[in-house]
Backbone as JSON, one array per atom type, in Angstrom:
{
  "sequence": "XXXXXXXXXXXXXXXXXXXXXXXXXXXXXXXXXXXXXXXXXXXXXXXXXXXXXX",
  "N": [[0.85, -1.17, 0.0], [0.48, 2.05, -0.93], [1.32, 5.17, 0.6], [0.85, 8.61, 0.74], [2.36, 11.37, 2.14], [1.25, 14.91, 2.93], [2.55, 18.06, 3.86], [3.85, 19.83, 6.4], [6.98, 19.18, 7.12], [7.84, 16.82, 9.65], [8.99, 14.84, 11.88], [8.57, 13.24, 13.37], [6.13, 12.45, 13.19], [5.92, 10.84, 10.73], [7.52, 9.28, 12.05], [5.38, 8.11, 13.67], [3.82, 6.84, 12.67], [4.83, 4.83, 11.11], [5.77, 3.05, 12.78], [3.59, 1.92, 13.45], [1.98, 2.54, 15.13], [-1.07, 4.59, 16.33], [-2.32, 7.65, 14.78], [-3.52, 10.97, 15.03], [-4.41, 13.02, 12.24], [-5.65, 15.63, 13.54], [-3.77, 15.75, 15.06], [-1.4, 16.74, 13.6], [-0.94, 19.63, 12.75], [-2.03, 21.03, 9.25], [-0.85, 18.87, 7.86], [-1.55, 16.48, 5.77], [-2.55, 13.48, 4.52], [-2.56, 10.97, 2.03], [-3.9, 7.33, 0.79], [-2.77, 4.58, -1.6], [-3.52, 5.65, -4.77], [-4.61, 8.39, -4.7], [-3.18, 10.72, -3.9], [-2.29, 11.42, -6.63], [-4.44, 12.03, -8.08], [-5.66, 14.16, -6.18], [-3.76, 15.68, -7.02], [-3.87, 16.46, -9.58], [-7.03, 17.02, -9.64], [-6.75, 19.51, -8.55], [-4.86, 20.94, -9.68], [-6.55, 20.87, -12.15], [-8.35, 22.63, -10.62], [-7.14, 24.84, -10.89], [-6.37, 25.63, -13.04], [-8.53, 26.38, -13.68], [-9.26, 28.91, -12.53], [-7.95, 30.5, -13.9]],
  "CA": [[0.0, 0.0, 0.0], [1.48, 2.98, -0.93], [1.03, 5.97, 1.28], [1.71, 9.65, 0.71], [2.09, 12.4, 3.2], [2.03, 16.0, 2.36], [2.5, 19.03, 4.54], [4.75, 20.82, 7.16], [7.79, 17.94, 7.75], [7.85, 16.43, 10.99], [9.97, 13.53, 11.54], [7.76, 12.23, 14.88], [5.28, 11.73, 12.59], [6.8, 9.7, 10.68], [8.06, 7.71, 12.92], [4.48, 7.38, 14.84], [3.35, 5.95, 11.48], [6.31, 3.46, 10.31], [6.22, 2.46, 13.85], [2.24, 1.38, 13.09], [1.22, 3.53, 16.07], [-2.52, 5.34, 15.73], [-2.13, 9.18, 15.18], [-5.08, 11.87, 14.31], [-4.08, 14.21, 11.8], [-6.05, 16.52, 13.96], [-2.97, 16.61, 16.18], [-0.78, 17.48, 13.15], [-1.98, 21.23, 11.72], [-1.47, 21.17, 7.55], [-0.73, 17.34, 7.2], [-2.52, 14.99, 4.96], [-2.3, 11.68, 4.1], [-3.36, 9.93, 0.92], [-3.82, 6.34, 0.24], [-2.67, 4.66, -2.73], [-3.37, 6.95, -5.94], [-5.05, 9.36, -4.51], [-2.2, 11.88, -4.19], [-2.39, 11.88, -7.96], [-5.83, 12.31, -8.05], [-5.74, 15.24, -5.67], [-3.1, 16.65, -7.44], [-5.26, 16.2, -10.85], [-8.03, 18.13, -9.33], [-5.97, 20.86, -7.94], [-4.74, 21.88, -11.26], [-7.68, 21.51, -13.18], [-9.07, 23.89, -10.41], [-6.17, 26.51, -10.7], [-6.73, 25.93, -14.42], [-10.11, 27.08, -14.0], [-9.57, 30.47, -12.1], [-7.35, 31.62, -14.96]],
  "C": [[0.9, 1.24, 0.0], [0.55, 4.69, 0.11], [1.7, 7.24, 0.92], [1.53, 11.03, 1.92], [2.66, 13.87, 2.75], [1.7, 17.1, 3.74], [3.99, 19.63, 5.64], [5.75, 19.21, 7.65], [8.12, 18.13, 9.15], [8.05, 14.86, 11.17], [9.01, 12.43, 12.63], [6.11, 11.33, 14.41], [5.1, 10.81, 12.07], [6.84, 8.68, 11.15], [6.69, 6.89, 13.49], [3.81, 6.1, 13.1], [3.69, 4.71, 11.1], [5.95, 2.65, 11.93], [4.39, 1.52, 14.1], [1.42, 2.2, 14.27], [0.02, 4.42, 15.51], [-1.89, 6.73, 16.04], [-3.66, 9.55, 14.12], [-4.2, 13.11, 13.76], [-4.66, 15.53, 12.56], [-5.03, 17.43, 14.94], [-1.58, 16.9, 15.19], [-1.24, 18.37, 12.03], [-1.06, 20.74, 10.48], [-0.77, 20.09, 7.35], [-1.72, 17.16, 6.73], [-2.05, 14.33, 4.36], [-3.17, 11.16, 3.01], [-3.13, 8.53, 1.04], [-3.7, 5.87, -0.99], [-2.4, 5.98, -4.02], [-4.07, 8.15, -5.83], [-4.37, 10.5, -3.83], [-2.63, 11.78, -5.43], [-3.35, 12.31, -8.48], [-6.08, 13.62, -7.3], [-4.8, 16.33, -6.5], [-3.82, 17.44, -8.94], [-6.08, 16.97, -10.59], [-7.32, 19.39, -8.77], [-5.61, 21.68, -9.03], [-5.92, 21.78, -11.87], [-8.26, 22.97, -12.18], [-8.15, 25.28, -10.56], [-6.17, 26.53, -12.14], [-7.93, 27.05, -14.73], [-9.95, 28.12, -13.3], [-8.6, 31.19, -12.62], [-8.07, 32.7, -15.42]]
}
């Protein structure tokens, strides 16, 4: 399963993750986490929308 994490780097995070430990993005501000292909998919919609307020 591929996992992607985007936002403010923080290594504890990380680790709580790899280490299989439960964390709530709620307790890290401006993270998110995709599963699988859905980074690419978010990214996909992100540009079409900055396409669209040309």
């Amino acid at each position: 399963m591929k996992l992607t994490l985007e936002g403010p780097e923080n290594p504890k995070l990380i680790e709580k993750i790899a280490n299989g430990e439960k964390v709530s993005l709620k307790d890290w501000p401006g993270a998110k986490l995709f599963v699988g292909n859905a980074y690419d998919k978010y990214l996909e919609m992100k540009k079409a929308s900055d396409d669209a307020d040309l």
